[in-house]
N, C-alpha and C positions, 0 to 999 in steps of 0.2 A: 404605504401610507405612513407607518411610522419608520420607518428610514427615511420617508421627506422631510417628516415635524423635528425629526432628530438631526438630519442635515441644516436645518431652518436653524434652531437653535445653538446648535454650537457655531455655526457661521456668523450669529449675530454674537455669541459671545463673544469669541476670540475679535473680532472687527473691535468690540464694543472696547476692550482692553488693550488692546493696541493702539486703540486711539489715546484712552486715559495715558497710558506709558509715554506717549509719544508727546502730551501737551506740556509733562517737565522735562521731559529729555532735553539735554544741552546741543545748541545747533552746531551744523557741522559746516562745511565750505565746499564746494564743487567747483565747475567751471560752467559757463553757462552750456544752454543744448543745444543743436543744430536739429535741424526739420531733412526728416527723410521722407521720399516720393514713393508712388508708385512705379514696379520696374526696376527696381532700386535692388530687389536680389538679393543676395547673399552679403553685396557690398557694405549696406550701411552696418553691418556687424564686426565688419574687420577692424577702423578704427571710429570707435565712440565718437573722439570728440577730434575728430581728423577737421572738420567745416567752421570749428568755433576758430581758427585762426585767421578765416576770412571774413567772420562777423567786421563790420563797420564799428571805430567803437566812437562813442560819443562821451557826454563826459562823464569824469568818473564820481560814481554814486558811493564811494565806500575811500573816503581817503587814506584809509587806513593801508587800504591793498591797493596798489599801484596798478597791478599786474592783471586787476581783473578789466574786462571790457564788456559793459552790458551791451546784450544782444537788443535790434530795435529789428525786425525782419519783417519786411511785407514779403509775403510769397504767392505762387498759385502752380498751381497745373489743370490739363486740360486733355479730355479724350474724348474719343470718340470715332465715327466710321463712315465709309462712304461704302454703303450695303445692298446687295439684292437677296431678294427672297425667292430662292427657288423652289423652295416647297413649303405650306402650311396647312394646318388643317382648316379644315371651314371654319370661317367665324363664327356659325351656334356653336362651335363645339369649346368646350370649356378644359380641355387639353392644354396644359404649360401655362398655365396662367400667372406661376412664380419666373418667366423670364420676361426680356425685354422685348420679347416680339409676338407677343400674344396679341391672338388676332388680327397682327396684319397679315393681308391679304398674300397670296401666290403672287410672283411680281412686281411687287412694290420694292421701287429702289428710291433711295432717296442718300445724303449727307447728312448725318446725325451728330449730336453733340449727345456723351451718355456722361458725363460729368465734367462739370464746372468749380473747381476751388479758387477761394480767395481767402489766402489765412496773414494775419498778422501776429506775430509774437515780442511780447512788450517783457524785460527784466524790471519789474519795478522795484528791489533791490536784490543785494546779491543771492538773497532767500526766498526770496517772491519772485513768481511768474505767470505773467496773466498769455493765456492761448483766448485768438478769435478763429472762427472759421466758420465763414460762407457758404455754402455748397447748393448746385442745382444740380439734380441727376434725372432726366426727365427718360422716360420710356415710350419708344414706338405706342402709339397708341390713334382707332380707328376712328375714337367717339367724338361726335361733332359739338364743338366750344362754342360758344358765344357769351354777347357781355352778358347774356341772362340767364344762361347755364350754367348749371354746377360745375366746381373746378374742376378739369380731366385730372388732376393728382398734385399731391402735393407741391410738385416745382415748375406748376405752371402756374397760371394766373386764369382768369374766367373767359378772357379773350385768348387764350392758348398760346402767350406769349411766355419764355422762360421766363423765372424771377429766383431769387436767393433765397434760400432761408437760413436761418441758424443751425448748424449742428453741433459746432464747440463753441464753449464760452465756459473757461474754469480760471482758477488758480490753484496754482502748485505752490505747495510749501518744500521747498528742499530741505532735505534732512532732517525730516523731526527726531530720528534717532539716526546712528550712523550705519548706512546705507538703506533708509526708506524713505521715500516721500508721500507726502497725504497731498489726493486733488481732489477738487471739491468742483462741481459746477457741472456742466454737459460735457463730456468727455467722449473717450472709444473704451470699448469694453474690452479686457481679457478673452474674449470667444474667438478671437482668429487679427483685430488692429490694431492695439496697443504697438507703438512703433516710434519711439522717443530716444533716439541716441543723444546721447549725453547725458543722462537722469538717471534712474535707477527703475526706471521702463524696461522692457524686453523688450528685444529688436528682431527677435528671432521668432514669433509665432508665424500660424500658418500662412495669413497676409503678403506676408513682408517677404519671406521665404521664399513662395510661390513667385512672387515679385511679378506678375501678372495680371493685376487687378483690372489694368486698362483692356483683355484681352478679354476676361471675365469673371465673376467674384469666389472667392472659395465656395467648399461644398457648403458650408453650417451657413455662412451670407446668400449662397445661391436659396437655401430652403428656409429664411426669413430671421434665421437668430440675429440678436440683439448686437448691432457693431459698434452703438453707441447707446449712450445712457444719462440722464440727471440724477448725480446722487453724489457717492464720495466714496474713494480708496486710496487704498494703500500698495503703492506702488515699492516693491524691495526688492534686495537682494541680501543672501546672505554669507557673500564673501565680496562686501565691497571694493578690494582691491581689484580683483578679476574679473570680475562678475561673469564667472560659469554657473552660481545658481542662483532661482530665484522665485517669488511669488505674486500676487495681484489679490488683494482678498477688492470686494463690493460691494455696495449693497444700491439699489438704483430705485426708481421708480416705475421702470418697467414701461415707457412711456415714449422713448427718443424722444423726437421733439415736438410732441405733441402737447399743447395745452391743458386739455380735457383731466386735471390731477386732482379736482374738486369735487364737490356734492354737488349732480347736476339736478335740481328742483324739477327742471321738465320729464323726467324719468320719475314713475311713482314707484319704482322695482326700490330707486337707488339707493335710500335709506335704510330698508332689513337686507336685499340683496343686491350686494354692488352689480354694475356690469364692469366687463374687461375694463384693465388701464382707466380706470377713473378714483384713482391716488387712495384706493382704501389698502391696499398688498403692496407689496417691495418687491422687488427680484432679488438673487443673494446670488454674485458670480467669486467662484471660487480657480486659481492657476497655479500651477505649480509647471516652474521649465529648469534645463538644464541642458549646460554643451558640455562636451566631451571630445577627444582627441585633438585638443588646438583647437577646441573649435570647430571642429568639422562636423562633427552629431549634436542634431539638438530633439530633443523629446520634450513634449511638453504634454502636461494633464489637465483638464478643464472639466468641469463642473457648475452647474446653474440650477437655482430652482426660484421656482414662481407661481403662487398664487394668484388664478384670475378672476375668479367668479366664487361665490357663497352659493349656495342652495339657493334654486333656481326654478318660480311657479314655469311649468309648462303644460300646454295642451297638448302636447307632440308622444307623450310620456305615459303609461297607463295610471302609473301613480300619483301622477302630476307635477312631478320636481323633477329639474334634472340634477344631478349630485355635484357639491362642489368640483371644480374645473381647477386646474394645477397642472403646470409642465415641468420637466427638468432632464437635463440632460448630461452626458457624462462622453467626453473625447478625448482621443489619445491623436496627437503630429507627431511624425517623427522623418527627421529630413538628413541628408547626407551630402555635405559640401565636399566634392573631390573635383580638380580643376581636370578637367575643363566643362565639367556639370555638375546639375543639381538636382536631388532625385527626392522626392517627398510623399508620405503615404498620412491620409487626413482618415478616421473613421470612430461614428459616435453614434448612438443608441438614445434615442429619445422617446418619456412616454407623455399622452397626451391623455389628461386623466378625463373621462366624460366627452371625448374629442367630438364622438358621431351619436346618432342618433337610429336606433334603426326600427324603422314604421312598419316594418313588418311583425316585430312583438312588441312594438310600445317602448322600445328598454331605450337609457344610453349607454353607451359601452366606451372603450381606451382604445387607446391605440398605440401600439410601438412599431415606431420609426428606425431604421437600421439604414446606416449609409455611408460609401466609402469612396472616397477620392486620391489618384495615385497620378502622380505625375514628375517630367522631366524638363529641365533645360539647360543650355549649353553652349558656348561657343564655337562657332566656325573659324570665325577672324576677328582675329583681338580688337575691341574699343569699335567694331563695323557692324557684324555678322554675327544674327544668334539665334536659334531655332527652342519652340517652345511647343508642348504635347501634353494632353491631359485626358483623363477617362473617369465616369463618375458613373456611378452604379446608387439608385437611389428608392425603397422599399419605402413607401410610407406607412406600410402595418403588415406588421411579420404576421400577424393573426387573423388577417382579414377571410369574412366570410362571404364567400360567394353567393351563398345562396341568400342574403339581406337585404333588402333595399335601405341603403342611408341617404339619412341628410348630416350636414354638417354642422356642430358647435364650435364652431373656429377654436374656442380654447386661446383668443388671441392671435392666431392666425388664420386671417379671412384668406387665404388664400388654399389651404390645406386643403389636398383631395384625398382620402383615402384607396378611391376605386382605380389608380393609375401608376405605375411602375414607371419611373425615369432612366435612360440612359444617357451619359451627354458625353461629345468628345468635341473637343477642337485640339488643331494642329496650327503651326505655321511659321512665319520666317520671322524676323526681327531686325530690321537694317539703323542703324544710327548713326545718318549723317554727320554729326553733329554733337559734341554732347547734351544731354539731355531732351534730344530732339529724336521720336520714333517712327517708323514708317514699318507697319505687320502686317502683310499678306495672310490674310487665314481662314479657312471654314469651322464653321460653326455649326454644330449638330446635336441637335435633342432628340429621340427616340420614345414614343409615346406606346407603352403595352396596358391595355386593361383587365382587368383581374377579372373583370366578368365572363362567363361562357356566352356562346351569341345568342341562346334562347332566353337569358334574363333582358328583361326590363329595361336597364339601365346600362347593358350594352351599348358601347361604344368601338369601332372597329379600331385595330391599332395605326395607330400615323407618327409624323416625324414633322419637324421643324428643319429646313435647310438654311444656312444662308453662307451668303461669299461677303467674305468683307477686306476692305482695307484700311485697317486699324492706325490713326495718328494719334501721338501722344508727345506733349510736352510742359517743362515748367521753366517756372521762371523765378528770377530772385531768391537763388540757392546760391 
């Protein structure tokens, strides 16, 4: 607890000072960014600003400099599967509820879209840059929509139709001091997407790295941490020439793109104790990365904490409160570019303070989260052929008691189970016709063990998720 407040504190400090330092800082001059994809690998690291010589340029905003060309970029890409489900658990059962195929059915095959971008990037001068970004990412989902239904999720609509929503909307200030930028607005967070070649972004975390998003999300994204955010950072590096090292400081509102950042009157809790994400707490993301050998080793460090909930009336509780709610978490990437693969090791410990609730003595208790993702990918045939492989081993409470009946305080993630061990692997091929045009053959496998023995209660037997898919992926206006 005071290693959080102590964390909280100096995060807000140092943020708080680096901002004052940076609003006399005298500006500096870059060249504008290029927009990197998913799939994209190792590639968009080698040359930064390799794409800004095919920017369009239009006219010039800065007479002075000839030589620069504001970037005006509509882009998008597009993923998604034509899938069968060969094995899932029953639909009561509340197994994998963090992927995309919870609850459907044994069976169910269908042609899916699991995301939709449409981003536009505007120079509005040589110092200013405004980022848009659209995004639908809708998930297999069994529950039946109509106009008078509650929405199935966020990127549908009430009739089950997909729709857009916002996810980026910032502007970037280049160089308030030399080599860091300040963004302001909705953004990707330092936890695994941050992915801005040309800037003073890192291009290298686990994301980008992995470069297999459209196949499926890193481990910390697969287990719901934050890949975007509304708030403001500072994007550096601190050997601008090279940029082998660097940081991400943040502070967000812990929200994505949810509205709810107000005092909501309808809730009589809201005004002595907040609930989750309703704008009284910050989130504070902390990174630190670094390449090494030409570039071929990159390590990166991450840290986050967040406050979610105040002391909390409950009946569930003998005492009647449940105790302040706070996550934070702490991860090490470390990935190894040797051609003609790429080899990457993801694992981070998270605790989830007041997570469960357990009715068999009235109490709530924590929980730590331990979890570790290790994977490869590689070329067959150069610019055709490339094979990708992954394993993830995932403990949502090193501590957990078997003998307890819980329920859950989400702690901010409605999804967290305690009572359920994950294992996921998929494999597969990667063929591209085309540039930037994908075609992945691959299985996809999640592995459900429960922690319970079979005489408890709340036994559930172990199952699996199967499915075959073949994975297309493309963009466009690069």
């Amino acid at each position: 607890m005071n290693m959080q407040k102590m964390f909280t504190k100096l995060f807000g400090s140092v943020l708080l000072i680096t901002l004052l330092a940076g609003a006399t800082a005298e500006a500096q001059t870059i060249t504008a960014p290029a927009v990197t994809y998913a799939n994209a690998g190792t590639k968009a690291d080698k040359k930064d600003n390799a794409a800004i010589a095919d920017s369009k340029s239009v006219k010039k905003d800065d007479p002075a400099d000839s030589t620069w060309k504001p970037q005006r970029r509509l882009w998008g890409y597009a993923f998604g599967d034509a899938y069968y489900t060969q094995h899932a658990p029953p639909l009561t059962s509340s197994q994998g509820k963090e992927n995309n195929y919870y609850q459907a059915p044994t069976g169910r095959n269908a042609f899916q879209f699991r995301r939709l971008y449409l981003g536009y990037d505007y120079d509005i001068t040589k110092k200013f840059k405004a980022e848009v970004l659209l995004a639908s990412e809708p998930n297999e989902n069994t529950a039946p929509t109509s106009s008078t239904s509650s929405v199935v999720n966020g990127d549908n609509l009430a009739d089950g139709r997909m729709s857009f929503y916002i996810k980026n909307f910032n502007l970037r200030v280049r160089e308030i001091w030399n080599g860091t930028d300040l963004v302001v607005g909705e953004m990707s967070t330092p936890g695994f997407a941050v992915n801005e070649p040309g800037t003073n972004a890192p291009t290298s975390l686990s994301e980008s790295t992995w470069g297999y998003r459209s196949v499926e999300r890193t481990i910390t994204d697969f287990h719901k941490n934050n890949s975007y955010d509304v708030g403001a950072a500072l994007q550096g590096t601190f050997d601008p020439k090279t940029k082998n090292f660097g940081y991400v400081l943040m502070v967000g509102d812990n929200t994505t793109s949810n509205l709810t950042t107000v005092y909501n009157p309808n809730n009589p809790a809201s005004s002595t104790n907040p609930n989750p994400n309703t704008g009284f707490f910050k989130m504070f993301y902390g990174d630190i990365w670094a390449k090494f050998l030409d570039k071929k080793l990159y390590i990166d460090f991450y840290a986050d904490y967040a406050k979610t909930a105040s002391t909390t009336p409950s009946t569930a509780v003998e005492s009647g409160y449940i105790g302040a709610q706070q996550h934070n978490m702490f991860k090490v990437f470390v990935a190894y570019n040797a051609k003609p693969f790429t080899i990457g090791v993801e694992a981070y410990t998270q605790k989830l303070d007041n997570a469960m609730i357990n009715t068999a003595n009235q109490t709530a208790e924590s929980a730590t989260v331990n979890a570790v993702s290790v994977w490869i990918h590689g070329t067959i045939v150069k610019d055709k052929w490339s094979y990708f492989a992954r394993y993830d081993n995932y403990n949502p409470d090193t501590k957990f008691n078997k003998d307890a009946i819980y329920t859950v305080n989400s702690n901010g993630y409605s999804s967290f189970d305690p009572t359920t061990k994950e294992q996921f692997v998929t494999a597969g091929l990667d063929f591209t016709p085309a540039k930037n045009i994908h075609f992945m053959p691959n299985v996809w496998l999640t592995q459900y063990k429960t922690k319970y023995d079979p005489t408890h209660a709340g036994y559930v037997p172990d199952n699996h998720t199967l499915v075959y898919r073949m994975t297309f992926f493309y963009t466009f206006g690069k």
